[in-house]
N, C-alpha and C positions, 0 to 999 in steps of 0.2 A: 861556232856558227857557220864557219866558211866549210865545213866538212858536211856539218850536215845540209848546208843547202844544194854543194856539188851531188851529194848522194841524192837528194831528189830530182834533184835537175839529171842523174842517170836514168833514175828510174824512169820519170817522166820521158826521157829516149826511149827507154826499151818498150813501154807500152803504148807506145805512141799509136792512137787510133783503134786500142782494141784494149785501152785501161778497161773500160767497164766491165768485159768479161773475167778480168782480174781482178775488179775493185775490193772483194769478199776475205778473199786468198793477199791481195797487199794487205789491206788494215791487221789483219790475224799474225802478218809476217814477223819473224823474228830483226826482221829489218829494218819494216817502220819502226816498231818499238824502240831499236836501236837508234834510228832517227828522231822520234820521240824524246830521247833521254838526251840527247847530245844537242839538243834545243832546249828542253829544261835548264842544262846545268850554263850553258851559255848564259841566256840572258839572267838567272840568278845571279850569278856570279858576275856578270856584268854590274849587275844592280849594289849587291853586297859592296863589292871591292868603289863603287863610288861613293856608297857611306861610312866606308871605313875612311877616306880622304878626306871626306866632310869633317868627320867626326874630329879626325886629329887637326886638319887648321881648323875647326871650332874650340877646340884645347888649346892650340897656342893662341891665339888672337884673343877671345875672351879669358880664360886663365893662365896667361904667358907665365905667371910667379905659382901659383898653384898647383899645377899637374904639371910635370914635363910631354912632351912630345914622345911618341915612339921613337925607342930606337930600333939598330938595323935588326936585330934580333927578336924580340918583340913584334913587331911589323912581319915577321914570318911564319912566330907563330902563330900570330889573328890569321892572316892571310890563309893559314895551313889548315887553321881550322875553318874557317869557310868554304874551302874549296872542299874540304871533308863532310862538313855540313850541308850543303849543298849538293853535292855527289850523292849521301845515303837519302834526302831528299826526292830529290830526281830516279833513284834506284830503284825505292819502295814501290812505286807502281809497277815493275817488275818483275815483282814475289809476286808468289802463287797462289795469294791471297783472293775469294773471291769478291771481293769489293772492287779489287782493281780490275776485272776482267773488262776488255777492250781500251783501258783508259788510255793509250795512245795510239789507238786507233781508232777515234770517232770523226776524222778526218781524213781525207785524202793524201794531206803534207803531215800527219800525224804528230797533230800539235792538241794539247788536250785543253786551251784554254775552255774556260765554260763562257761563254755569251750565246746560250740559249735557253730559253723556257724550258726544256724539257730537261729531265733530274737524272740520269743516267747511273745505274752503281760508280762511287767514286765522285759525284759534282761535288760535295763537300772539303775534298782535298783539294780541288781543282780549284775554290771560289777561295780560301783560306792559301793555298801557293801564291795563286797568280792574282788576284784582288785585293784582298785584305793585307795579305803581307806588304803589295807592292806598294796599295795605296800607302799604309801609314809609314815607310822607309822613304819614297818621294813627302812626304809633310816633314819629316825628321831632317832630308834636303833641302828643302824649302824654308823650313822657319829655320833654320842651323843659319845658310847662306845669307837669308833677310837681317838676322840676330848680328852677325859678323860686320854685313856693309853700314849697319847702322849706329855699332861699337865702335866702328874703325872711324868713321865720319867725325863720331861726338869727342874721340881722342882730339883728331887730329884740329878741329876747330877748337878744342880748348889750349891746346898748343900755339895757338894763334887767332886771335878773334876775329879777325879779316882774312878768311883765304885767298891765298895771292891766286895766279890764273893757273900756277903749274901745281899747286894742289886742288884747284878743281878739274884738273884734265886728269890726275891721279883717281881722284874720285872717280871721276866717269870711267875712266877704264878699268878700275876697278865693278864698277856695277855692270859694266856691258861682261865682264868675264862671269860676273856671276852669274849673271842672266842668261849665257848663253846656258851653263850649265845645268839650273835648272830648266830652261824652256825643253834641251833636249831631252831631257828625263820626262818632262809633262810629254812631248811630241811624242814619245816611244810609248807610254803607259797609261796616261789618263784616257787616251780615245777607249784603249780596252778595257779596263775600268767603271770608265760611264758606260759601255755597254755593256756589260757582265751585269752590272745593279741595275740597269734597266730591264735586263732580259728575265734578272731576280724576279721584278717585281710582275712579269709575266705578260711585258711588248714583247711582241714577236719582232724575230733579229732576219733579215732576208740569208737564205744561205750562203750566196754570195760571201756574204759580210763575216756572219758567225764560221764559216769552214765547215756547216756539218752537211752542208752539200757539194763541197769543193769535189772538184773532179782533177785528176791531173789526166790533160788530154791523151 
């Protein structure tokens, strides 16, 4: 993400007051594209690699005796194959396929999220990447993390039918760690999300908002 956002912050330098006349010739570039793709694989992979985390303390916390935890080996290959996974994901709009023609260049920062009414070749990979997938891996984070604090709770009070003071501050720092981690997954994905299904169902998304009038100055 740090690469591809220097790369538009150059660009953004070099046409400084005279994008528009390039705007046509950027989007078509083999550049953006590239920019494009190194923004898909980012935030996938961001996203992936925090349910694969979820997922294994979901396994030890609720099945400590039943599944074991990844080990170090294991863990790279998941890992290996996501960032594989993810990689030929983000690639495919690439090929030469014409379905994907422009699909990382309908914006100026050539990012292909769809939140807009309008159906462009390609919004269906676009609504199934970045909405559908994201939505239902934040719910898989969501009820995992909720499923966990509330296992760990019912242990720990049956262990002890009065909790003293220093396993309710356990508690809470417990619940404050989860919550941050889902809050910042909702902060990052659900605003795009609720606008993509809203722009579905055919409110208009200001371009500002949606990117497909972004300008880079």
């Amino acid at each position: 993400m740090g690469v591809y956002l220097l790369l538009i912050a150059a660009v953004d330098l070099h046409f400084r007051g005279v994008y528009m006349v390039h705007d046509a010739t950027w989007r078509r570039s083999a550049l953006c594209r590239l920019a494009g793709f190194l923004s898909t694989c980012s935030s996938e992979i961001c996203v992936f690699t925090l349910v694969v985390i979820t997922v294994d303390r979901f396994v030890a916390i609720i099945f400590p005796f039943r599944f074991r935890r990844l080990r170090m080996l294991e863990a790279r290959a998941v890992m290996g194959s996501v960032w594989v996974g993810v990689f030929l994901a983000a690639a495919l709009p690439l090929s030469d396929l014409d379905y994907f023609e422009g699909f990382y260049g309908r914006s100026g920062v050539c990012l292909a999220l769809h939140i807009t009414p309008d159906k462009p070749s390609g919004w269906e990979y676009s609504v199934f990447l970045f909405l559908a997938l994201n939505l239902f891996l934040f719910l898989v984070i969501f009820c995992s993390y909720l499923w966990m604090f509330v296992i760990a709770r019912q242990t720990r009070m049956a262990a002890c039918r009065l909790a003293t003071t220093q396993q309710l501050k356990s508690d809470r720092a417990m619940a404050r760690r989860m919550t941050l981690i889902v809050l910042t997954d909702f902060c990052c994905w659900v605003p795009i999300i609720l606008l993509g299904i809203v722009s579905l169902n055919g409110a208009k998304v200001p371009p500002q908002v949606s990117g497909g009038g972004l300008r880079i100055t």
